[in-house]
TITOR-617067 format. One line per 4 residues: number of its first residue (from 1); their letters; for each residue x, y, z of C-alpha. Coordinates in Angstrom, 3 decimals, padded with zeros to 6 digits, m for minus. Example, Ala and Ser with C-alpha at 12.3 -4.5 7.8 and 13.67 -1.06 7.14 Angstrom:
TITOR-617067
1> as> 012.300:m004.500:007.800 | 013.670:m001.060:007.140
***
This chain:
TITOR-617067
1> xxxx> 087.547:217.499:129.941 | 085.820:218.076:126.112 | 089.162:217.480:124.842 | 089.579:213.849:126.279
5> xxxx> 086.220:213.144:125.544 | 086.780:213.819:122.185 | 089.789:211.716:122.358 | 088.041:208.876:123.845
9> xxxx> 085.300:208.687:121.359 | 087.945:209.119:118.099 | 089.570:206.147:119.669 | 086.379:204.299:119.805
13> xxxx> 085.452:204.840:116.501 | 089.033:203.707:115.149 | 089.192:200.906:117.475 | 085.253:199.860:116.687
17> xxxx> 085.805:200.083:112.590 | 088.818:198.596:112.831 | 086.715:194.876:113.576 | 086.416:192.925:111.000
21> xxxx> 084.484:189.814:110.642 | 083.804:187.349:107.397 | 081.437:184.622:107.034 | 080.654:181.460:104.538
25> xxxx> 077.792:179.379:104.092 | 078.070:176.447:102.310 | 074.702:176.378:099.488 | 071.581:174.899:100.746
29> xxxx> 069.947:172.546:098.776 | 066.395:173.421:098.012 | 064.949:170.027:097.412 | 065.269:167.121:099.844
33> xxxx> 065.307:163.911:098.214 | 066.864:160.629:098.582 | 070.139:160.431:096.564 | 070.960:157.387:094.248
37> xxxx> 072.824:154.098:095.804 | 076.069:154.122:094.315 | 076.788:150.720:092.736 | 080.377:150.083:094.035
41> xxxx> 082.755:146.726:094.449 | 084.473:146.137:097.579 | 088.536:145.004:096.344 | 090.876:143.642:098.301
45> xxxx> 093.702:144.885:101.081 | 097.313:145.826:099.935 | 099.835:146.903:101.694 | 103.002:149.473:100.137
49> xxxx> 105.919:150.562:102.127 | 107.556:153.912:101.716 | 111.272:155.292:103.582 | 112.818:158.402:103.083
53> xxxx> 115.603:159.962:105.151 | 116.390:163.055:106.664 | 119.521:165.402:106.490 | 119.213:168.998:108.351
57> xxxx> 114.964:168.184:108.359 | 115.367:168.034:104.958 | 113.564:165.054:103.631 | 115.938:162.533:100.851
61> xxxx> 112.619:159.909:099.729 | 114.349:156.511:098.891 | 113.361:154.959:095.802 | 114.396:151.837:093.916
65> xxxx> 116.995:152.817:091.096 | 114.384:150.874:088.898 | 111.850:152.644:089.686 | 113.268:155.999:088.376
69> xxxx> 111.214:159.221:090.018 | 108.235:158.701:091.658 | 105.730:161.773:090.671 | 102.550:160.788:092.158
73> xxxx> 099.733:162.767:094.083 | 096.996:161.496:096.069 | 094.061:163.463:095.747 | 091.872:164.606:098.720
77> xxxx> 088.616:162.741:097.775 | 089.611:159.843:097.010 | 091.063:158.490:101.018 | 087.536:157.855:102.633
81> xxxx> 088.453:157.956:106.446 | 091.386:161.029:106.801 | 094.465:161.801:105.078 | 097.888:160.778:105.225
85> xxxx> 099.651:162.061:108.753 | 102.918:163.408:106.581 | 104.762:162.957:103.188 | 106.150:159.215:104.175
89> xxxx> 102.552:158.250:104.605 | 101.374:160.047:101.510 | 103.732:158.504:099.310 | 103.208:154.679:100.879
93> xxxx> 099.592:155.396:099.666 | 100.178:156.292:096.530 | 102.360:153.072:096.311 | 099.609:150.916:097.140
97> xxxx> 097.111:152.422:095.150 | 099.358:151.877:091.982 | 098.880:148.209:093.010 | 094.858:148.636:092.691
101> xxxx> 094.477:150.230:089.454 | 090.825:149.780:089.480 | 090.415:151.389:092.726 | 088.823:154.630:092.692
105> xxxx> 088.741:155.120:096.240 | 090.925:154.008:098.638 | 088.757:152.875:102.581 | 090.318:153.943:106.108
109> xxxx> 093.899:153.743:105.673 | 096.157:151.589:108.327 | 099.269:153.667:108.923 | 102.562:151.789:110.592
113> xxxx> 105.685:153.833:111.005 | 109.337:153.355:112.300 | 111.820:156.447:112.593 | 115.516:156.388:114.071
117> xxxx> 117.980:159.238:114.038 | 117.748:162.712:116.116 | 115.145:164.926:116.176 | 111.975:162.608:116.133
121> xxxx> 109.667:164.772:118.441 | 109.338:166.811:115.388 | 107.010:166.398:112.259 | 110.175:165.232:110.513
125> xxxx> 113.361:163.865:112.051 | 116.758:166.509:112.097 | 118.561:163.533:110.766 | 117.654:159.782:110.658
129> xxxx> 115.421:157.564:108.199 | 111.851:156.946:108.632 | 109.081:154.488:107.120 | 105.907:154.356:106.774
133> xxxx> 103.498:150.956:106.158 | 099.996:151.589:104.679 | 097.291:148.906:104.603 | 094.477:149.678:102.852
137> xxxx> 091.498:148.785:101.205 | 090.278:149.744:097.444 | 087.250:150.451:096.675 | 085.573:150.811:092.920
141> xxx> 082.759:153.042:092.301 | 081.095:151.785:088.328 | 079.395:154.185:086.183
***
């Protein structure tokens, strides 16, 4: 009986220190205060379209021949209401924020897409062509 007691509690202990847990806390701030109104300008809507299509899940983006290759990224704080769904609608966003150079931000993207081929319960089609419609709003923050 010792000897499965023993057993039992070695167990424990392995099992017990075995837990591990971690934890972050974002930095308080100290001092409340009222922070400054940005001074901003409201731009117009645009609208881009991008279509790629899709061999084996593998995705082909389509790109006008004079366009030559289309490096762009969108960076995470500058779409003010979510992020693109998937790389269709991240690329029609970069599109129309090319059109609004003076845009800083972009506000609450309108996504629109169409997809035919095989496959299209997944993220991306097994085969088939998709395209994605962004309309969008720019907005300018001044310094």
């Amino acid at each position: 009986m010792r000897g499965l007691r023993f057993w039992l509690m070695l167990g424990a202990v392995v099992v017990l220190s075995a837990c591990s847990t971690r934890t972050r806390t974002a930095p308080g701030m100290g001092v409340h205060m009222p922070l400054r109104e940005a001074d901003f300008e409201l731009l117009g809507w645009t609208e881009a379209t991008a279509c790629a299509s899709y061999l084996f899940g593998i995705r082909i983006p389509e790109q006008d021949p004079a366009e030559g290759s289309r490096i762009g990224v969108v960076s995470g704080g500058s779409v003010i209401g979510g992020r693109p769904p998937n790389k269709d609608a991240a690329d029609a966003l970069y599109l129309a924020m090319v059109q609004m150079p003076e845009a800083t931000h972009v506000l609450v993207p309108k996504y629109m897409g169409q997809a035919n081929g095989i496959g299209m319960r997944s993220p991306n089609p097994l085969f088939g062509r998709r395209c994605v419609q962004v309309r969008v709003r720019g907005v300018a923050l001044k310094g």
